[in-house]
TIRO-600174 format. One record per atom (N, C-alpha, C): residue number from 1; residue in three letters; atom name; x, y, z negated. Coordinates in steps of 0.05 Angstrom, whole numbers, plus 5000, padded with zeros to 4 digits. Last residue first. Example, Ala and Ser with C-alpha at 12.3 -4.5 7.8 and 13.67 -1.06 7.14 Angstrom:
% residues 2
[2 SER N [5257 4955 4858]];
[2 SER CA [5273 4979 4857]];
[2 SER C [5258 5001 4843]];
[1 ALA N [5264 4886 4844]];
[1 ALA CA [5246 4910 4844]];
[1 ALA C [5264 4934 4844]];
% end
This chain:
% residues 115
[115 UNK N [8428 1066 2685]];
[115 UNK CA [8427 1062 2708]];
[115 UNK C [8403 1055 2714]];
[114 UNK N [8432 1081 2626]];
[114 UNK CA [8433 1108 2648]];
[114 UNK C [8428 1097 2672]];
[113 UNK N [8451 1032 2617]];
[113 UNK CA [8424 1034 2605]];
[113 UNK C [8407 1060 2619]];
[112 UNK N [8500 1029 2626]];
[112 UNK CA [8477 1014 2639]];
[112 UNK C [8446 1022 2640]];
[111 UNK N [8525 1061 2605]];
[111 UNK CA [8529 1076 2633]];
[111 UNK C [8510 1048 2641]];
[110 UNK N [8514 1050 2553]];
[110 UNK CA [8513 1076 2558]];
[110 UNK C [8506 1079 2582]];
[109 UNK N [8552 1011 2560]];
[109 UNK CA [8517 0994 2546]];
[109 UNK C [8520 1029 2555]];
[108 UNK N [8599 1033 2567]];
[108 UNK CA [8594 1011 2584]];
[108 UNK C [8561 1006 2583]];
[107 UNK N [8616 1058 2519]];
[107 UNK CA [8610 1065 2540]];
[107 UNK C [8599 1044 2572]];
[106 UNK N [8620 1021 2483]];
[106 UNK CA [8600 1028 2480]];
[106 UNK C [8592 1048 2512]];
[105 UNK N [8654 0958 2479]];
[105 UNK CA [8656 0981 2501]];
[105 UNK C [8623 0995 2502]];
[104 UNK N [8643 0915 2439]];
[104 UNK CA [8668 0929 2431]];
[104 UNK C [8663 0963 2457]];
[103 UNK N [8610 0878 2451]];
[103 UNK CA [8601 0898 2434]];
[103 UNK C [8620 0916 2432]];
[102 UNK N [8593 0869 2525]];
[102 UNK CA [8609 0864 2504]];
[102 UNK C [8607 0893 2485]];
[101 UNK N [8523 0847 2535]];
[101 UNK CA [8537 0862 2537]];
[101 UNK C [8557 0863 2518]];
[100 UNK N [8474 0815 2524]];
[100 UNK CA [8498 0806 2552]];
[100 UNK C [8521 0829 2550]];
[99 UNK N [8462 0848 2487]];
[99 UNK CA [8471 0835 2475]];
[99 UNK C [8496 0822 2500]];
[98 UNK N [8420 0870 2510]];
[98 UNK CA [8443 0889 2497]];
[98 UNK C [8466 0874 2494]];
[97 UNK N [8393 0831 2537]];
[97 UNK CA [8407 0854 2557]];
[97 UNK C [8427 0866 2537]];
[96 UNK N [8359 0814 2498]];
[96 UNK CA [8382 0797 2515]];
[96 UNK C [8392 0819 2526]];
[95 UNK N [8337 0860 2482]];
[95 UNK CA [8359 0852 2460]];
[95 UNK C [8378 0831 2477]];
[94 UNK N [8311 0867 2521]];
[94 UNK CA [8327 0894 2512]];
[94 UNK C [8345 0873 2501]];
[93 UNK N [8272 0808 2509]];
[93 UNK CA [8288 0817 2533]];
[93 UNK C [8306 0841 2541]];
[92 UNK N [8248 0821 2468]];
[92 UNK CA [8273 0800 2473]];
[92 UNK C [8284 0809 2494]];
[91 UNK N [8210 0855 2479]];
[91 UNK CA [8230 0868 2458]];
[91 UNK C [8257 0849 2462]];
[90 UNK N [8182 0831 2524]];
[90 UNK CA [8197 0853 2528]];
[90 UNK C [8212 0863 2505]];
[89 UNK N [8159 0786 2486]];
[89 UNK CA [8169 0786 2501]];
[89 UNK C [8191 0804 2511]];
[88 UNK N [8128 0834 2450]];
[88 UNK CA [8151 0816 2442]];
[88 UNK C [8168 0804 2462]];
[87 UNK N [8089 0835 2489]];
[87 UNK CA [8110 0861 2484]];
[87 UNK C [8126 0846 2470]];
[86 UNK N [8064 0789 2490]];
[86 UNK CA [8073 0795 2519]];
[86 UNK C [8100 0815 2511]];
[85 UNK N [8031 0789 2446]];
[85 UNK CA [8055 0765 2450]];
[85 UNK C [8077 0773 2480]];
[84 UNK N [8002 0828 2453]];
[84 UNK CA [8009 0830 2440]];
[84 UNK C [8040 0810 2444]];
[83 UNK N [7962 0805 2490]];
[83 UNK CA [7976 0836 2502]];
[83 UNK C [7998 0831 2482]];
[82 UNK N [7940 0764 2465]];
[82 UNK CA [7956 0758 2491]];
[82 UNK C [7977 0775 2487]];
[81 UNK N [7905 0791 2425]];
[81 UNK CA [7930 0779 2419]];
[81 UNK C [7950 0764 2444]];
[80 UNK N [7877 0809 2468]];
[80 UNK CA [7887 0828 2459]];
[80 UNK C [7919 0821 2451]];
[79 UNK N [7837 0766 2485]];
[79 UNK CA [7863 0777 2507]];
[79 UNK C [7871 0793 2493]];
[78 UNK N [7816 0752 2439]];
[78 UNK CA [7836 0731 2442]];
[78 UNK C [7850 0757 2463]];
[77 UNK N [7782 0804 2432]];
[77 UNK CA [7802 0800 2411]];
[77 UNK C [7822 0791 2422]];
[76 UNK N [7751 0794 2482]];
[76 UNK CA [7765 0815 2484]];
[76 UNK C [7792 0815 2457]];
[75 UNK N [7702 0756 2482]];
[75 UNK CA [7732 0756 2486]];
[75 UNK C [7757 0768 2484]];
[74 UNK N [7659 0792 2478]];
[74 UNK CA [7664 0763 2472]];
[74 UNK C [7685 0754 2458]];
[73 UNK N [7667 0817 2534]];
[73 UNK CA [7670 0828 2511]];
[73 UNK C [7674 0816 2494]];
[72 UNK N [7637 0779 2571]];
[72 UNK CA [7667 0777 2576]];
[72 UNK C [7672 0798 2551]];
[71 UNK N [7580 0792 2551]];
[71 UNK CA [7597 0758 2549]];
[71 UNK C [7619 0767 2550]];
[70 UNK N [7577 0851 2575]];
[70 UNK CA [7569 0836 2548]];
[70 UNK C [7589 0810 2539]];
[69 UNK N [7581 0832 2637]];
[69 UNK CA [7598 0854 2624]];
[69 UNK C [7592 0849 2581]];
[68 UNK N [7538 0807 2636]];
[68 UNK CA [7573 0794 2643]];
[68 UNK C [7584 0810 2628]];
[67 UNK N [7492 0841 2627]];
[67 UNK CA [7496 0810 2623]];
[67 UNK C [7530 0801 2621]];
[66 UNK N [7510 0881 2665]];
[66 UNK CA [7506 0889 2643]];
[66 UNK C [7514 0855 2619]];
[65 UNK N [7497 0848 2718]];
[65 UNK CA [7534 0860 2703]];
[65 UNK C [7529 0865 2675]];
[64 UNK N [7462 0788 2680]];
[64 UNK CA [7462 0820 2714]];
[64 UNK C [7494 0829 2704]];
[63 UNK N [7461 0722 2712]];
[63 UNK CA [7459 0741 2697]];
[63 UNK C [7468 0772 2714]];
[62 UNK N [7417 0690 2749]];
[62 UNK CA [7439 0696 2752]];
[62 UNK C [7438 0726 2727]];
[61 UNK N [7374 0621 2725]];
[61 UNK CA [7376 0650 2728]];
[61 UNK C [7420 0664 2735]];
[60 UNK N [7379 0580 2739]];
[60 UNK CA [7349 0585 2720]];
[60 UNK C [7364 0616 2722]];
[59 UNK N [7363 0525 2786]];
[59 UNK CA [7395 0555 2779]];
[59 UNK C [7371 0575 2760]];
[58 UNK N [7375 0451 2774]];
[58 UNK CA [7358 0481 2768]];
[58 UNK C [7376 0506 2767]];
[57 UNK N [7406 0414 2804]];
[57 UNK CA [7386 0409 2794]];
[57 UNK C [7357 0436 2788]];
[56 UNK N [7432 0419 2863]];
[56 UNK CA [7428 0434 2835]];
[56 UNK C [7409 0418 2825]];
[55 UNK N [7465 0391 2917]];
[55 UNK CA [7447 0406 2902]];
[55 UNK C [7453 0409 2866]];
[54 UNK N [7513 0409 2962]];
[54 UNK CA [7508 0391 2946]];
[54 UNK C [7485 0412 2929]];
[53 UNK N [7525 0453 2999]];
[53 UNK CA [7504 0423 3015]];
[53 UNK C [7491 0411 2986]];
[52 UNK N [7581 0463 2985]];
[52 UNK CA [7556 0476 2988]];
[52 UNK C [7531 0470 2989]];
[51 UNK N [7614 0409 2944]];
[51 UNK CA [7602 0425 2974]];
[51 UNK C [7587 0445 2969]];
[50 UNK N [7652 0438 2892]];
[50 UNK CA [7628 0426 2901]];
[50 UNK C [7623 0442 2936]];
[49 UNK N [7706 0444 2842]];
[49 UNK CA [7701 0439 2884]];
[49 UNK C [7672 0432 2880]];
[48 UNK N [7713 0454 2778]];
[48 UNK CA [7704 0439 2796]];
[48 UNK C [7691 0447 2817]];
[47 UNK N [7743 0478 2711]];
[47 UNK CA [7735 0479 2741]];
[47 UNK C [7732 0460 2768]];
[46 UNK N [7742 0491 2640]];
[46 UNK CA [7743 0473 2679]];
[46 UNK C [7730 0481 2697]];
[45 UNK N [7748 0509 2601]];
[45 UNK CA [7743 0530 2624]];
[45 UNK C [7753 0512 2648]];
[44 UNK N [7738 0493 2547]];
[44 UNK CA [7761 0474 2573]];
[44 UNK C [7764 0500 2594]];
[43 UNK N [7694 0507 2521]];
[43 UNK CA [7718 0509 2511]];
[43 UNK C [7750 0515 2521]];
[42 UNK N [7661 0539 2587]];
[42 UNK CA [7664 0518 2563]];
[42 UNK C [7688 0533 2544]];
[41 UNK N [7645 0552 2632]];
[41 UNK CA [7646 0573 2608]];
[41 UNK C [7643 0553 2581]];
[40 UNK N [7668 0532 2694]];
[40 UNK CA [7648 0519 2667]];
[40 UNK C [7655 0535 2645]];
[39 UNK N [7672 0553 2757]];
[39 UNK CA [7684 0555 2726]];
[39 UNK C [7671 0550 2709]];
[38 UNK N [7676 0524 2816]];
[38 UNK CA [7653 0527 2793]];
[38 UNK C [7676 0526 2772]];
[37 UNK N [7677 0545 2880]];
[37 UNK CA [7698 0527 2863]];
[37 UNK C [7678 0543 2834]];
[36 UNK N [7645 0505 2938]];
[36 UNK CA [7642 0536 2917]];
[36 UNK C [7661 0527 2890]];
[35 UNK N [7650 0501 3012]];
[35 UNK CA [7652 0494 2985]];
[35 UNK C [7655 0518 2971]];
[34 UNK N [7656 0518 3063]];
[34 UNK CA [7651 0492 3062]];
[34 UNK C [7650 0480 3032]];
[33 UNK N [7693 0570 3058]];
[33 UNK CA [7668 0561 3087]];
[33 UNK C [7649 0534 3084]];
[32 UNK N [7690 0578 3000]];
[32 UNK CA [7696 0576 3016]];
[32 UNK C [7677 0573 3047]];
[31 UNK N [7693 0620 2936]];
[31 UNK CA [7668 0601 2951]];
[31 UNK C [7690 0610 2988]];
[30 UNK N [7705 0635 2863]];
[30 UNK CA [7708 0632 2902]];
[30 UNK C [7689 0611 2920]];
[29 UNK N [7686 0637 2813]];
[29 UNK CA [7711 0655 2820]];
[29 UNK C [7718 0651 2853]];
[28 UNK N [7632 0637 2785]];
[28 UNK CA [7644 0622 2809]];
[28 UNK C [7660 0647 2827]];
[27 UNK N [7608 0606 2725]];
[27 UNK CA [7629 0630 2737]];
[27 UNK C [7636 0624 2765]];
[26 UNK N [7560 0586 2686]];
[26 UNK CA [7582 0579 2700]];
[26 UNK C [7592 0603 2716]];
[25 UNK N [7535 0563 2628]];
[25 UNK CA [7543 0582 2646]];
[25 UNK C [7577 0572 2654]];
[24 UNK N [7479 0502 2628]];
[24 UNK CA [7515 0514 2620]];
[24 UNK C [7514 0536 2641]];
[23 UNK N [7436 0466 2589]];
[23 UNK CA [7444 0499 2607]];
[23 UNK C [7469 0496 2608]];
[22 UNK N [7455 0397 2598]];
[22 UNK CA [7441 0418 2581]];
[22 UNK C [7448 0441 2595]];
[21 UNK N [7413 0342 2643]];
[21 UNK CA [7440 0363 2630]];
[21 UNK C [7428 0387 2618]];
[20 UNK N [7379 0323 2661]];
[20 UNK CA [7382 0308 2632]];
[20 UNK C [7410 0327 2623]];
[19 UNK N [7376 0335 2715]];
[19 UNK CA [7353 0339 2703]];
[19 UNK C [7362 0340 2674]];
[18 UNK N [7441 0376 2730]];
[18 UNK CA [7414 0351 2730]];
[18 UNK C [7397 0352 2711]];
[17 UNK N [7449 0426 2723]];
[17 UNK CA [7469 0412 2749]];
[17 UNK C [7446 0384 2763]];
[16 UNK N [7429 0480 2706]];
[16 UNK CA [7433 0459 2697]];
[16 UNK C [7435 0432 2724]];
[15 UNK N [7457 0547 2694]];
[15 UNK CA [7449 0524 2708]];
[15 UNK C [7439 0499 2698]];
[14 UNK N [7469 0614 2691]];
[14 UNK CA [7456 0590 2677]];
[14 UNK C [7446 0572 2694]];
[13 UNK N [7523 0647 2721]];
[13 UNK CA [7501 0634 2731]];
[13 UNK C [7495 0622 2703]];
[12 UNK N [7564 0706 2742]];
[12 UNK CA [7549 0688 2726]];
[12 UNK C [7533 0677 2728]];
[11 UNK N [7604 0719 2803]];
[11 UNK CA [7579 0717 2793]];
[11 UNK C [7581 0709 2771]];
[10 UNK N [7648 0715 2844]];
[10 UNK CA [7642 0733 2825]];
[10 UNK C [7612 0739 2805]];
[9 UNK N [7602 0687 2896]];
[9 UNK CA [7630 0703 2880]];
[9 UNK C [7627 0720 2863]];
[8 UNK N [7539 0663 2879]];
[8 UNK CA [7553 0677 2899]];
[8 UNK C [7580 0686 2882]];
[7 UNK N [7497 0601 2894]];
[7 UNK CA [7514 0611 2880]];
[7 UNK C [7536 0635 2892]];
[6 UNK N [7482 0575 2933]];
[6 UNK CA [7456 0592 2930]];
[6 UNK C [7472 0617 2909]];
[5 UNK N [7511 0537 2949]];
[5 UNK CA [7509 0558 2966]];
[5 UNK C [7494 0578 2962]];
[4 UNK N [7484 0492 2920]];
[4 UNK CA [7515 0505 2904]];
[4 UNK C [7519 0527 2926]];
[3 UNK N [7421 0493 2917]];
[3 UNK CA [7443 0481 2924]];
[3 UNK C [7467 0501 2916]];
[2 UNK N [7357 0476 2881]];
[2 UNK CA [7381 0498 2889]];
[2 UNK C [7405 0480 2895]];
[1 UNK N [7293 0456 2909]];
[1 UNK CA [7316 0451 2893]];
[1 UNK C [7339 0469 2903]];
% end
């Protein structure tokens, strides 16, 4: 039987935790002296501490990079529209800055904007 130490950083895994559970991939973004913190490739993307010690039901396979590198592609739309909401961000933030500034002294927004 596989134990949660069998799992390595930075990895993908197909597991199944117990007998009556279904596959799930899981991600394990760290592993301590004494424990492995498990990312569930769910909806939720929870995450859950397990000892090392503690067992598995089945580790049915570790996917390869090629494998990861595939899945995390997946995704790639949602982080785009991230990138996207981020530069708006930075457009507000010119416009707060122009704006902290009084409209009447153009030399003033000039000798900031030069700084």
């Amino acid at each position: 039987m596989a134990i949660y130490s069998d799992l390595y950083p930075t990895n993908y895994y197909l597991i199944k935790e117990n007998e009556n559970a279904s596959i799930e991939l899981v991600y394990i973004p760290m592993v301590t002296d004494k424990c492995v913190l498990v990312e569930y490739q769910d909806e939720d993307q929870t995450m859950n501490w397990f000892k090392k010690t503690e067992p598995l039901f089945e580790l049915i396979e570790q996917l390869t990079e090629e494998q990861a590198v595939i899945y995390e592609s997946l995704f790639e739309d949602e982080n785009d529209e991230d990138d996207l909401s981020w530069s708006a961000d930075e457009d507000d933030a010119e416009n707060w800055f122009d704006s902290d500034l009084d409209d009447g002294d153009e030399d003033e927004k000039i000798r900031a904007l030069n700084n």
